[in-house]
KELUMTOR-754364 format. One record per residue: residue number from 0; residue in one letter; chain; x, y, z of N, C-alpha, C in turn. Coordinates in steps of 0.05 Angstrom, whole numbers. Layout:
BEGIN
KOLBA    nr   rest   kette      n.u      n.v      n.w     ca.u     ca.v     ca.w      c.u      c.v      c.w
KOLBA   NUM      A       A        X        Y        Z        X        Y        Z        X        Y        Z
...
This chain:
BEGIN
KOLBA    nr   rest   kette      n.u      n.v      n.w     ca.u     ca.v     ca.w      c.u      c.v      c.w
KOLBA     0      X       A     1367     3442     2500     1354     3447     2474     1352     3422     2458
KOLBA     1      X       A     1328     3415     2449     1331     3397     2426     1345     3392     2409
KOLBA     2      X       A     1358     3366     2394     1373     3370     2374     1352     3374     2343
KOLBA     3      X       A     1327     3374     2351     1309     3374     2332     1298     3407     2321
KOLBA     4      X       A     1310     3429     2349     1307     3452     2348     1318     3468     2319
KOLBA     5      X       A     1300     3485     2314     1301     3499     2285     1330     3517     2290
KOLBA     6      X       A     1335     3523     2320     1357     3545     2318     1387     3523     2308
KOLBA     7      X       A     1392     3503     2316     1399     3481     2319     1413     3479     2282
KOLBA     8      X       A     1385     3480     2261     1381     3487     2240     1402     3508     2223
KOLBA     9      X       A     1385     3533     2245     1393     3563     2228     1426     3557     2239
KOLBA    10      X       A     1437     3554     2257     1467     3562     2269     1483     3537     2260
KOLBA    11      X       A     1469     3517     2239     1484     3496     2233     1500     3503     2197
KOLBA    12      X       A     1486     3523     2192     1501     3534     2168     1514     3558     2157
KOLBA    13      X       A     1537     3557     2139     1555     3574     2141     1544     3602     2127
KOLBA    14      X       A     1512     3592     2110     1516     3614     2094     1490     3640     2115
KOLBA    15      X       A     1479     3623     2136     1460     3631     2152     1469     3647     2166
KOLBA    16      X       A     1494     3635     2183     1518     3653     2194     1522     3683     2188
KOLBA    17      X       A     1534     3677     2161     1547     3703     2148     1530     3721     2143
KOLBA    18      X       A     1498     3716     2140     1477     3739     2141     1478     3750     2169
KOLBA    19      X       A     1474     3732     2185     1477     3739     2208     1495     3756     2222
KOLBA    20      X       A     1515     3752     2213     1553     3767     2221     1538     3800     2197
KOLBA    21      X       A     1536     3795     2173     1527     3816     2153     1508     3834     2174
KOLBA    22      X       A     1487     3835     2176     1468     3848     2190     1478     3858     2226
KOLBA    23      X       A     1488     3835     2235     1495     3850     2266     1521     3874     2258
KOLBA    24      X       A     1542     3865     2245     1559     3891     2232     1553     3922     2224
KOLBA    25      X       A     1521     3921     2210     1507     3938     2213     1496     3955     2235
KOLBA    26      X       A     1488     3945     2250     1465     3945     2270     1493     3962     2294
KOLBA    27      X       A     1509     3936     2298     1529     3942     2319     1540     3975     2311
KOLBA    28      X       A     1540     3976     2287     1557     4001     2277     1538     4033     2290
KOLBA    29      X       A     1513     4025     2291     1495     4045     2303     1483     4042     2328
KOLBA    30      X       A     1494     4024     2346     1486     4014     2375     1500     4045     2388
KOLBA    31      X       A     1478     4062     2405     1489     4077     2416     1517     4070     2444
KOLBA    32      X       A     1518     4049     2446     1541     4038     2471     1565     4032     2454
KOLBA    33      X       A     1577     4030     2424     1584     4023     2407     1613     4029     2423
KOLBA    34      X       A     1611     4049     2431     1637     4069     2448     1649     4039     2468
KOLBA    35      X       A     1635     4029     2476     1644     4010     2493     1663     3987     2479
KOLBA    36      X       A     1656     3974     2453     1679     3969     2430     1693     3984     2430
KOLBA    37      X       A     1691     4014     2430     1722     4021     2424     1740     4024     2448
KOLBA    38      X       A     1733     4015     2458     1747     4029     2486     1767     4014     2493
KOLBA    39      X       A     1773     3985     2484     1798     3973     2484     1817     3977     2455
KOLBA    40      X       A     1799     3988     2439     1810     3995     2415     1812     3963     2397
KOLBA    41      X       A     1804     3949     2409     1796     3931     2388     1778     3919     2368
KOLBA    42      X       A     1763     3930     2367     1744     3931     2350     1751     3954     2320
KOLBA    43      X       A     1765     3978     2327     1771     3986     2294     1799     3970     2284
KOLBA    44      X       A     1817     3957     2307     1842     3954     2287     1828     3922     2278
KOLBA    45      X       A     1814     3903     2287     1803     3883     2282     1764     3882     2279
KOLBA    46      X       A     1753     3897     2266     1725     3900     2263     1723     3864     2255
KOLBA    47      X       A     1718     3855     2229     1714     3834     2229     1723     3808     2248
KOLBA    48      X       A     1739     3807     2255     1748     3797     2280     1736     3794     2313
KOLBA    49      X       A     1723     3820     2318     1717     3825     2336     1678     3817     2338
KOLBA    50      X       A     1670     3815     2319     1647     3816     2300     1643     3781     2308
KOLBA    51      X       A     1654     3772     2284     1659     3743     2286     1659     3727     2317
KOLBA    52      X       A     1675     3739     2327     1682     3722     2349     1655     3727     2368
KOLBA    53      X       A     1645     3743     2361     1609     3755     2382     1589     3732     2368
KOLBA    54      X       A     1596     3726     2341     1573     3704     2326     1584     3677     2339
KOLBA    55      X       A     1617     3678     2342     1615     3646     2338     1613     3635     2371
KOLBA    56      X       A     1621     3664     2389     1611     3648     2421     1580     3645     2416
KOLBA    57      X       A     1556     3661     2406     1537     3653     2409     1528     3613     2391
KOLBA    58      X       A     1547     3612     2373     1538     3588     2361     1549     3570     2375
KOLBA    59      X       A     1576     3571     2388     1579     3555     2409     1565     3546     2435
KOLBA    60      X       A     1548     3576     2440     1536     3564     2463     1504     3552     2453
KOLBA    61      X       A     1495     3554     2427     1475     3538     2418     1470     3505     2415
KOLBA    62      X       A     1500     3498     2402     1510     3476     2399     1530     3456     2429
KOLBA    63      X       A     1523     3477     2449     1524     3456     2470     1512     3444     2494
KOLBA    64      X       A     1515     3427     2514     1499     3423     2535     1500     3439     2548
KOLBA    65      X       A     1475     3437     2573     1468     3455     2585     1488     3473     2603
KOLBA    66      X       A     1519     3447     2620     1541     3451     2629     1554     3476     2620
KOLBA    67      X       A     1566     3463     2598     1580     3479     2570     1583     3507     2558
KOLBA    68      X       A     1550     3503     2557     1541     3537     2549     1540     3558     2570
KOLBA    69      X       A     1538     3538     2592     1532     3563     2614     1555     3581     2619
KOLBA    70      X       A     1582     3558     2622     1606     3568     2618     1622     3585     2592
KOLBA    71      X       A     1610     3581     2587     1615     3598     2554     1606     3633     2550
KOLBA    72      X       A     1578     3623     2572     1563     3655     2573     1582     3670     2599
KOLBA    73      X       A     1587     3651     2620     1599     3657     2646     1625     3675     2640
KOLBA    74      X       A     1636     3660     2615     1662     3677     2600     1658     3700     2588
KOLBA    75      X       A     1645     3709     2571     1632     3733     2566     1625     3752     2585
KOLBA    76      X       A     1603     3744     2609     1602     3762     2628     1625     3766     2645
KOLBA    77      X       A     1645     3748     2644     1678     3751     2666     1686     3779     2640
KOLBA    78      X       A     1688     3775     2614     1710     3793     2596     1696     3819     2596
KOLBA    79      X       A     1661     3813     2599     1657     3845     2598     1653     3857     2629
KOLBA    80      X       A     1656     3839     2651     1670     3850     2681     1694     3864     2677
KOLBA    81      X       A     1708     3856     2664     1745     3859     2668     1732     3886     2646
KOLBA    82      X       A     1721     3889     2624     1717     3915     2609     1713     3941     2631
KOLBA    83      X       A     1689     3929     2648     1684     3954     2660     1701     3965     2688
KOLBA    84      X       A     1715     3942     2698     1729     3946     2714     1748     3967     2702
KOLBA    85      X       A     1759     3960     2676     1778     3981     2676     1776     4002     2667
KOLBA    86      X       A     1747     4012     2661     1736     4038     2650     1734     4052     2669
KOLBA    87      X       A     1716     4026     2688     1710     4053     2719     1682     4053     2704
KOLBA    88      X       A     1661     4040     2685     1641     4053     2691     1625     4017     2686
KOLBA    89      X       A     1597     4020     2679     1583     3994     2683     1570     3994     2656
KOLBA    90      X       A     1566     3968     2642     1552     3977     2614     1522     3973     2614
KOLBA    91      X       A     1518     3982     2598     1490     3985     2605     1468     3960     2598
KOLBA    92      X       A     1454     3956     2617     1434     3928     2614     1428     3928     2590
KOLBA    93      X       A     1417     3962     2574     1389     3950     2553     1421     3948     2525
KOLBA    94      X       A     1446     3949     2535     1466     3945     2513     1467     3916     2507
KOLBA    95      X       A     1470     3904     2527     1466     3865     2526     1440     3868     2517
KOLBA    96      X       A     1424     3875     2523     1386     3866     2507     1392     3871     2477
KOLBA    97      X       A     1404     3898     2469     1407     3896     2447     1422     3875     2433
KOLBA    98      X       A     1445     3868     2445     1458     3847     2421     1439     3818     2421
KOLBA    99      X       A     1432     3817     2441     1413     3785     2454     1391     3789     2428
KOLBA   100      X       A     1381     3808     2429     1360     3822     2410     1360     3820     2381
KOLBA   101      X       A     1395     3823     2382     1398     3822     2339     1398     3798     2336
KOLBA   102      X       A     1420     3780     2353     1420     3753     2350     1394     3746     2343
KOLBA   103      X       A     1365     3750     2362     1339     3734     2350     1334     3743     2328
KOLBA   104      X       A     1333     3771     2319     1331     3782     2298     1340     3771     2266
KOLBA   105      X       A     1365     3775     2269     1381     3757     2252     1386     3735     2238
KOLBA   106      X       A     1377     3718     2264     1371     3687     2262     1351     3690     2237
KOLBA   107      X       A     1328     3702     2249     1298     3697     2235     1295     3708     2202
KOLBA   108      X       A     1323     3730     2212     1317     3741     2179     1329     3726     2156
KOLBA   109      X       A     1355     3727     2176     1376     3707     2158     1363     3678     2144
KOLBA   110      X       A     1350     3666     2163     1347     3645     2143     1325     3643     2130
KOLBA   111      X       A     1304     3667     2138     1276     3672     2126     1290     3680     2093
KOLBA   112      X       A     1310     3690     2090     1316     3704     2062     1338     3678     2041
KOLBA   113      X       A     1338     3665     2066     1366     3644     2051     1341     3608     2044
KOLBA   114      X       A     1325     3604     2067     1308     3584     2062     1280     3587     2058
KOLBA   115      X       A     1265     3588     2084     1232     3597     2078     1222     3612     2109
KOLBA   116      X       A     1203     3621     2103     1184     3628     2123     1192     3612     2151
KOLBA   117      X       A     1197     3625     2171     1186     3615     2196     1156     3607     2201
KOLBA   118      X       A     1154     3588     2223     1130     3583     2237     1131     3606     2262
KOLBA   119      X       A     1109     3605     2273     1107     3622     2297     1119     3604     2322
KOLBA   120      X       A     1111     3583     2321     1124     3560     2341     1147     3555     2343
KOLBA   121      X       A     1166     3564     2316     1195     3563     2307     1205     3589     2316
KOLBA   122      X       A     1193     3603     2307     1208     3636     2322     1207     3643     2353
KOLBA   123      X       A     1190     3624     2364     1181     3620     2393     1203     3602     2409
KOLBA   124      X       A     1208     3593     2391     1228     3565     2403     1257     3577     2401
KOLBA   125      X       A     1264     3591     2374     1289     3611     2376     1284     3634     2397
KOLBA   126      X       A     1260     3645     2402     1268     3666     2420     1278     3652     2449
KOLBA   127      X       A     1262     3624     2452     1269     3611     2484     1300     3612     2486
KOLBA   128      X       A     1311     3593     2469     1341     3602     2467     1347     3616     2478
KOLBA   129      X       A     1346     3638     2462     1364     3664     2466     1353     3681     2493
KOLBA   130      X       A     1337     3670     2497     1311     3685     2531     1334     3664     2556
KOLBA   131      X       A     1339     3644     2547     1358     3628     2571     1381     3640     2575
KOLBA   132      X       A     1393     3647     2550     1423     3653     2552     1421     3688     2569
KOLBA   133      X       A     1406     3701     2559     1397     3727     2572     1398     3723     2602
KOLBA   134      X       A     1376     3703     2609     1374     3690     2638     1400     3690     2653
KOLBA   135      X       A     1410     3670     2636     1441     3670     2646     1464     3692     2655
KOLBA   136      X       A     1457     3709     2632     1474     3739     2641     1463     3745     2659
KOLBA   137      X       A     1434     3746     2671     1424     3756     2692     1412     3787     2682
KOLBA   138      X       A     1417     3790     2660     1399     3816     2653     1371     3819     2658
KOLBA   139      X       A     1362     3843     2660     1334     3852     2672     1320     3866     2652
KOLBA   140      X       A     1289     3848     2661     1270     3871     2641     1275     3857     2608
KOLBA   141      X       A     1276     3822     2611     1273     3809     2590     1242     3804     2578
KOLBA   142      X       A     1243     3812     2556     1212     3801     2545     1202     3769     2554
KOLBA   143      X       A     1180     3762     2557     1176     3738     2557     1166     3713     2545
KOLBA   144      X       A     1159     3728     2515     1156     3716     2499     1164     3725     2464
KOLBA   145      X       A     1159     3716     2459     1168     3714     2425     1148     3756     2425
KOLBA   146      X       A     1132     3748     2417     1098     3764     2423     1114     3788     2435
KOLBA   147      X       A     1130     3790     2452     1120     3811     2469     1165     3826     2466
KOLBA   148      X       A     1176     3807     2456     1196     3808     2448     1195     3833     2410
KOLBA   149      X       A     1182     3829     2396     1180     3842     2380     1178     3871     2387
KOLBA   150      X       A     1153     3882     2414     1149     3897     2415     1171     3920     2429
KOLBA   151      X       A     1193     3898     2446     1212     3916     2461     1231     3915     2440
KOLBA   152      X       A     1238     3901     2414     1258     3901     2399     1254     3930     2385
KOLBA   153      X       A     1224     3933     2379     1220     3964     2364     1221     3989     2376
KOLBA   154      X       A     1228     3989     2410     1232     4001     2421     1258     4014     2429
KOLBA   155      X       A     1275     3988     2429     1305     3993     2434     1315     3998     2412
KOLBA   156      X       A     1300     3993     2383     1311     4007     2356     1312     4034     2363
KOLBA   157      X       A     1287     4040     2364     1277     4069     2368     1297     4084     2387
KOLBA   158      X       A     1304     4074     2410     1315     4087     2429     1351     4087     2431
KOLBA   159      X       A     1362     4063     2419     1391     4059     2424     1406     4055     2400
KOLBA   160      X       A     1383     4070     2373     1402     4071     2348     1411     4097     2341
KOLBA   161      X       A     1431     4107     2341     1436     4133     2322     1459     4125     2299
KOLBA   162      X       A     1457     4136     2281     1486     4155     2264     1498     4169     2272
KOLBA   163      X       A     1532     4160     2285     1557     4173     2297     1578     4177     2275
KOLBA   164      X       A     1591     4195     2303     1619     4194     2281     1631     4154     2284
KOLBA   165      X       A     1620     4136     2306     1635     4119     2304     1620     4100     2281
KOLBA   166      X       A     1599     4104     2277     1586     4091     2262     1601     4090     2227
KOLBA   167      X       A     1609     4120     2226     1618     4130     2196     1647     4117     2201
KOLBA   168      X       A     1666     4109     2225     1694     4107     2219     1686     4071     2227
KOLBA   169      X       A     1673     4055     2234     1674     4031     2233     1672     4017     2204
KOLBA   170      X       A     1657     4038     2187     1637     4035     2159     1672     4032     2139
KOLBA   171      X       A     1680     4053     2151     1713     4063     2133     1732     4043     2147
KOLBA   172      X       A     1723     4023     2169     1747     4000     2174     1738     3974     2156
KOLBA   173      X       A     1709     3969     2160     1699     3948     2138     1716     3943     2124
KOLBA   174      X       A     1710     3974     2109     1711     3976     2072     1754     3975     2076
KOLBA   175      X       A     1763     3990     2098     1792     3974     2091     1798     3942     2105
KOLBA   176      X       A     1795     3932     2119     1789     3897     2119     1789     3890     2096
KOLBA   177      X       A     1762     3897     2085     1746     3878     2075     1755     3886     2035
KOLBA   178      X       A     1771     3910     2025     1773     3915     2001     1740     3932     1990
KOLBA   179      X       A     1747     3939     1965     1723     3950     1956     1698     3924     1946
KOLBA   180      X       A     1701     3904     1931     1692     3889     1920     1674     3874     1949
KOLBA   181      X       A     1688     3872     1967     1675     3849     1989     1654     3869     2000
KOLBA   182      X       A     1663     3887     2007     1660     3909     2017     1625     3909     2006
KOLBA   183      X       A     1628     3915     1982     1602     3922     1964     1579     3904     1967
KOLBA   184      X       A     1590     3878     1978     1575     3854     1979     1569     3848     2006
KOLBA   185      X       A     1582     3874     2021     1563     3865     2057     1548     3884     2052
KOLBA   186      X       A     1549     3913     2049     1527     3933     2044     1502     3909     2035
KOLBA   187      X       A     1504     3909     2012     1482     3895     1992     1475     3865     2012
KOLBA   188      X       A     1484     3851     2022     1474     3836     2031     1458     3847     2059
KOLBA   189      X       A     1469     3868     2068     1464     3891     2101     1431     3888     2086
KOLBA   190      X       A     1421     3900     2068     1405     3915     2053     1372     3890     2066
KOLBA   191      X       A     1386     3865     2060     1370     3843     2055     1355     3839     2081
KOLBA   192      X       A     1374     3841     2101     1372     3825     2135     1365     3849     2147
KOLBA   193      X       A     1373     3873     2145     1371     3891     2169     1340     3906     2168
KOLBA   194      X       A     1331     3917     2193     1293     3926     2199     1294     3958     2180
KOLBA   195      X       A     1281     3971     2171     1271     3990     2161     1285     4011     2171
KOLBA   196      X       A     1285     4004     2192     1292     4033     2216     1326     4039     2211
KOLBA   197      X       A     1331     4013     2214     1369     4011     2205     1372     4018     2170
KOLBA   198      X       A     1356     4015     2162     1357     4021     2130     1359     4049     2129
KOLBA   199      X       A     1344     4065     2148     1337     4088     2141     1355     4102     2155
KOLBA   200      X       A     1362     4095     2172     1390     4102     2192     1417     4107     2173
KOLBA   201      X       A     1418     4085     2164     1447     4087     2140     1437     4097     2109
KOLBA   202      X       A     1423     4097     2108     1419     4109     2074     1411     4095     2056
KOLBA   203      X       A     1405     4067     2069     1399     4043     2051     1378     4040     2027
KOLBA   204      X       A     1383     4039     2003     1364     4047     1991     1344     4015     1990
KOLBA   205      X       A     1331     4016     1966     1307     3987     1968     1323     3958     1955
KOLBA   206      X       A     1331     3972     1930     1348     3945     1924     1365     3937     1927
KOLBA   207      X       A     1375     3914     1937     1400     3890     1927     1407     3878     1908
KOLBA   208      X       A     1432     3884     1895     1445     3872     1885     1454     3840     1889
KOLBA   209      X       A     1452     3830     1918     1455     3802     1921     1422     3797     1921
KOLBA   210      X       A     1406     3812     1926     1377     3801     1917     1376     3788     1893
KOLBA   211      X       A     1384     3804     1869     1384     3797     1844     1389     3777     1847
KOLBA   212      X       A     1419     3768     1853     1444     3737     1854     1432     3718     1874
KOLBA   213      X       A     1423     3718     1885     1412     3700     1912     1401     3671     1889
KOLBA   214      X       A     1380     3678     1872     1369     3653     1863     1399     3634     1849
KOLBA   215      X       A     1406     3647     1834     1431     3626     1827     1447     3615     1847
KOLBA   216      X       A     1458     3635     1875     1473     3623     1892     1453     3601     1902
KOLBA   217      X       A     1434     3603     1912     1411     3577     1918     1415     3551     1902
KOLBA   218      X       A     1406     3554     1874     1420     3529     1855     1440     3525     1859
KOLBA   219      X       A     1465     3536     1860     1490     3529     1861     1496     3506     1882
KOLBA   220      X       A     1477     3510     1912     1487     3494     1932     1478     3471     1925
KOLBA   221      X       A     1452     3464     1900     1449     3442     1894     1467     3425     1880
KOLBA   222      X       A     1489     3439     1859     1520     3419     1852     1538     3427     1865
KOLBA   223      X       A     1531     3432     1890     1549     3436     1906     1580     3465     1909
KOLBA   224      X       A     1566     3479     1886     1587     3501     1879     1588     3518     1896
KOLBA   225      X       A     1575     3534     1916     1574     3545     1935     1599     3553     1947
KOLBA   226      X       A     1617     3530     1955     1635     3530     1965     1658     3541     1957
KOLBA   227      X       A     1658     3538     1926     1673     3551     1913     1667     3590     1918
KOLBA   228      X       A     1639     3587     1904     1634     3615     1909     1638     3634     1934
KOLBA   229      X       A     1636     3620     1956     1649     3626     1987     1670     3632     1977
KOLBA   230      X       A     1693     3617     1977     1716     3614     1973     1728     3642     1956
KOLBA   231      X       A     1713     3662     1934     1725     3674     1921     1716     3698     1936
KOLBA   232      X       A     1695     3699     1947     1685     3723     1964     1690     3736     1991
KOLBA   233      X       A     1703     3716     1996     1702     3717     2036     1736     3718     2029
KOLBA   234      X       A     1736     3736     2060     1770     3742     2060     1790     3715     2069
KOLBA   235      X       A     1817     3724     2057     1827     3699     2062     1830     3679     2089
KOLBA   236      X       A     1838     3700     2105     1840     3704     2141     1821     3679     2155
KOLBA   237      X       A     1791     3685     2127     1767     3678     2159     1753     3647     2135
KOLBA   238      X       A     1773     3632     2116     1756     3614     2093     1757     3586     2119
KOLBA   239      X       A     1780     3582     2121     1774     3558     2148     1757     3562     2161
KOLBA   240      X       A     1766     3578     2175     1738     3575     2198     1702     3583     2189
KOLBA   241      X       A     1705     3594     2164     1675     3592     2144     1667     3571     2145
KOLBA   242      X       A     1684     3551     2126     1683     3532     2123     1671     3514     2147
KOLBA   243      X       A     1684     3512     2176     1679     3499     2195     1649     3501     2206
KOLBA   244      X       A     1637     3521     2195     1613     3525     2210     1586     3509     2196
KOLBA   245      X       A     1600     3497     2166     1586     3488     2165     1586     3451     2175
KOLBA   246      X       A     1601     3452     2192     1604     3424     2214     1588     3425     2230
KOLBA   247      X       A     1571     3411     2237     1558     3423     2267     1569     3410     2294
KOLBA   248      X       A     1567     3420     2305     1592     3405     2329     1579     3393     2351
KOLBA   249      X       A     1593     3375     2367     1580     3342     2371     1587     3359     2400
């Protein structure tokens, strides 16, 4: 990948990230395979945790050579072998499409709401990305282009989203993680990044509250206050490694 690449861009900042982590938290919470998180049981005693660590292998494998990343994805497909080995069952292809899926999603929304408009050439160039790393898992029945990727993304909405009971007790691990106050501020940020379909899935109504706040947090990164404001919002657990993402790594 280019170092000149827009994804390069979007996965080089911390606050692009955290829309990103905000919205897949959502999304993941109504993924009909969701059962497959629970099934080591790590995902409710560690939701944010488990969340995180799905954003930051993907930014790792953005930010490296071609070597690097392959091994990075190769790890992923070994941990979710050892998953199904010990279930006894196999996960399902269009469950990897879906997460491959938010990731492009996310990317585009996330920093469409935090900076400006994509190009078509730019959202083309993020979908290649994420169309290699797919490659790599060896999954089937990948879109082939940006174009033709939208149309199976509205499909696997359509087909692999419901409202569960796991969806309602992931919602009730957030909100204990995360307190009431933080809590209030992923909803409201969920509101910003996630498609219509997921809005209407959870109850989401039209406005944001971080809509409102967004233009000041924008100025702020211009004296640099940002960091501060991170700092009072984000849980204690995860401010380092926030922090770190906005390094981009060599």
């Amino acid at each position: 990948m280019s170092k000149q690449s827009i994804v390069r861009e979007i996965w080089g900042k911390s606050d692009t990230i955290l829309f990103v982590f905000a919205g897949a938290s959502a999304e993941f919470a109504l993924n009909k395979a969701v059962d497959w998180l629970y099934f080591t049981g790590r995902l409710p005693a560690d939701p944010l945790g488990r969340l995180f660590s799905t954003v930051m292998y993907a930014r790792q494998i953005v930010f490296s050579e071609i070597v690097a990343a392959n091994k990075a994805i190769d790890k992923i497909t070994a941990i979710h072998a050892a998953v199904e080995k010990s279930r006894g069952a196999q996960i399902p292809d269009w469950a990897y499409r879906d997460v491959l899926f938010m990731l492009i999603h996310y990317s585009i929304a996330s920093y469409e709401v935090l900076e400006r408009k994509l190009t078509e050439a730019e959202k083309e160039d993020l979908f290649d990305v994420f169309y290699r790393m797919g490659q790599r898992m060896q999954l089937k029945d990948l879109p082939q282009s940006y174009r033709e990727w939208i149309i199976m993304r509205n499909e696997h909405m359509q087909n692999d989203l419901q409202k569960s009971h796991y969806t309602v007790d992931l919602y009730k691990q957030y909100k204990k993680h995360l307190g009431g106050v933080r809590f209030f501020i992923l909803n409201e940020s969920q509101k910003l990044v996630v498609p219509q379909h997921v809005k209407n899935l959870l109850g989401f109504g039209k406005f944001s509250w971080v809509s409102a706040l967004l233009s000041f947090y924008k100025f702020s990164r211009k004296f640099k206050m940002d960091g501060f404001l991170k700092s009072i919002i984000l849980p204690q657990d995860y401010k380092e490694q926030i922090r770190e993402l906005d390094v981009k790594p060599t």
